[in-house]
N, C-alpha and C positions, 0 to 999 in steps of 0.2 A: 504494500500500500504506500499510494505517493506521502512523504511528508511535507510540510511546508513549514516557510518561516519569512522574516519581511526584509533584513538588510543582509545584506554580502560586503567583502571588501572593495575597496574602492583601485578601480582597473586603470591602467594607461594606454596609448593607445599606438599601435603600427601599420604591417601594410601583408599585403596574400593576392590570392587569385579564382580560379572560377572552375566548374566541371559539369557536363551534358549527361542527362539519363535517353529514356525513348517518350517517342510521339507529343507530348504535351509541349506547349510552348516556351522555348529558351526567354529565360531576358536574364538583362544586365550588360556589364561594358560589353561581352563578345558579344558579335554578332549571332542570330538565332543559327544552331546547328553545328557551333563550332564547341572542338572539344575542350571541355572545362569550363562551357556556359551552364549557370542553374538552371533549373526550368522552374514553372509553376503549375501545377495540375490545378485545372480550374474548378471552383463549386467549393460547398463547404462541407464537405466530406472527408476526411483523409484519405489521399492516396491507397489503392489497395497495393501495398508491393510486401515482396518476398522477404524482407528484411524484419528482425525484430524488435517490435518496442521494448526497449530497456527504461523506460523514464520512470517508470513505477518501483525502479530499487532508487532510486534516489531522492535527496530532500532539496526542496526548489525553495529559494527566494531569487528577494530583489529586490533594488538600489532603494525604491521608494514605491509607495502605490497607497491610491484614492479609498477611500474606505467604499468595501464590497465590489472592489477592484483589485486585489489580491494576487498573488502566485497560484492560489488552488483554481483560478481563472486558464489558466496556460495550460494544463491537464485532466480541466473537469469534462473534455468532451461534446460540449456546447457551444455551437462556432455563435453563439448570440450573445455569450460574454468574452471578456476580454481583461487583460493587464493595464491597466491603466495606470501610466510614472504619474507623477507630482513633483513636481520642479520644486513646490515651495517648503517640500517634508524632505528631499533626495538630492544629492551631487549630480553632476550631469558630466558625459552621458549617461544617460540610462542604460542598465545592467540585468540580466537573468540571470544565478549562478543555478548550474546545476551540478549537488553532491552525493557521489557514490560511495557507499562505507567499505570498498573494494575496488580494487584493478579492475574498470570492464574495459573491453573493446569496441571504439563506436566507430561506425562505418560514416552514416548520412546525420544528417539534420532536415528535418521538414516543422517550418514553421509556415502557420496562416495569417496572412495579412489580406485584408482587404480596403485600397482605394476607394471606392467607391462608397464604400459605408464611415470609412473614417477621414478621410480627406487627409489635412496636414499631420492627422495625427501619427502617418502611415510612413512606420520606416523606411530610410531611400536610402541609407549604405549602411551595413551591418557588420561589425567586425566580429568572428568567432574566435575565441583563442581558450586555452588547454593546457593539462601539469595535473601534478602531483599535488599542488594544494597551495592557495591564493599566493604565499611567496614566491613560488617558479614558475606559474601561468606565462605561456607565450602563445603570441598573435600566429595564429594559423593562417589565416586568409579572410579578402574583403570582400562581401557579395553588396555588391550596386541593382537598385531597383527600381524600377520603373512604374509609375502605378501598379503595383503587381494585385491581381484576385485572384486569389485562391491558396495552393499548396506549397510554398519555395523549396522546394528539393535539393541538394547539394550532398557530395560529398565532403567531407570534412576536412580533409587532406588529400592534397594533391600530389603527392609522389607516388609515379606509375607501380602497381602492383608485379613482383617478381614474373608473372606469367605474360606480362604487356596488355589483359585483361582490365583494364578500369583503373581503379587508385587503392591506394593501400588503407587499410583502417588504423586506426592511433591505440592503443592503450593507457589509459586518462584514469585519475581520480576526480577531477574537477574540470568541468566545461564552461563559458562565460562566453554570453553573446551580448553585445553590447551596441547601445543604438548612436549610431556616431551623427546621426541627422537624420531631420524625417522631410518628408516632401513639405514645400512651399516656407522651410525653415520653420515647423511650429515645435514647440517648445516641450509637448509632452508626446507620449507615444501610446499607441493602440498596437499590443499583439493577441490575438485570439485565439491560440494556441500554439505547443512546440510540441513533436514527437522526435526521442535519440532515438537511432537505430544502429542497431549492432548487423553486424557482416553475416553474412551468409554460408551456413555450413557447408563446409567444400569434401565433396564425396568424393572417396577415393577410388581412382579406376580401378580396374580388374589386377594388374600386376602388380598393384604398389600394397605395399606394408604396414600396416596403422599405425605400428611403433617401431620405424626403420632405424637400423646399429649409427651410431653417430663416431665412436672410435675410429680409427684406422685398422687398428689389429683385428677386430670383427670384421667392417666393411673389407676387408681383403678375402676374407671367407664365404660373402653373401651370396655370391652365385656362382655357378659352374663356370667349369674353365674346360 
């Protein structure tokens, strides 16, 4: 079960980049289609994909927020609430920290933002960054958006995955997405949900080993000769 709670440490800020899933529409700086643009799956639905939500082992706050506008708003499931910062109770930017009481593996991010229902209040550059625990957090990457409705998709890290497959996943204690500006420069922010998702268990073909010899002196004996 999610926890929650209302402040996290206060974040600084750097610079990243961008990655493409299928079919739904890219945005951000890359042009639509190019490798390393987010997309947005449109509607207020979450995304059906193959990846697992992990956000419910961890406890959620943030930097500031409206009464009955809260962090339990980002994962109660209801695209008809929302996080709403307060500038006048919070530092700025505005912050999400998300805390796991253990090492997971997070592949994506998919947060809901909606332009059209929120106007200025609606994130336009979003920096994600990651670590072991608010002292060693570092900036991952910057996703740029454009009016966006619906789902923003991303992976979380951009270093191509050993098989040249996709991007590799991070293993985190602490995640922190942070609103570096929102559209038309307004001063609070509206997010209506975030889902973490962890990587995809990778099956092993037919000839491979589940717990292959790592030694040398075994690995010389693994197969015929």
């Amino acid at each position: 079960m999610t926890s929650v709670s209302a402040v996290a440490p206060m974040p600084t800020v750097a610079v990243a980049a961008r990655r493409r899933l299928a079919q739904p529409v890219a945005i951000g700086a890359l042009p639509p289609g190019s490798e390393g643009a987010p997309v947005v799956y449109p509607g207020k639905t979450p995304p059906k994909l193959a990846y697992p939500d992990i956000g419910g082992l961890a406890k959620w706050s943030v930097s500031s927020f409206k009464f009955g506008f809260g962090p339990e708003c980002l994962t109660d499931d209801d695209p008809e609430t929302f996080w709403h910062s307060s500038s006048s109770d919070g530092p700025q930017p505005h912050f999400v920290t998300i805390e796991f009481p253990r090492k997971v593996a997070v592949q994506k991010l998919s947060i809901h933002l909606s332009y059209p229902l929120d106007d200025s209040y609606t994130p336009a550059n979003i920096c994600v960054r990651a670590g072991t625990g608010p002292v060693d957090i570092q900036d991952l990457r910057i996703v740029s958006l454009d009016k966006p409705d619906g789902w923003v998709t991303f992976d979380i890290c951009m270093e191509p995955s050993e098989d040249g497959e996709g991007y590799k996943h991070i293993d985190v204690y602490v995640i922190q997405i942070l609103i570096m500006n929102n559209h038309m420069n307004g001063k609070d922010t509206h997010v209506r949900g975030v889902k973490v998702l962890g990587p995809l268990e990778r099956k092993l073909k037919a000839y491979e080993e589940p717990f292959p010899f790592v030694a040398p002196q075994f690995k010389m004996y693994e197969c015929i000769r």
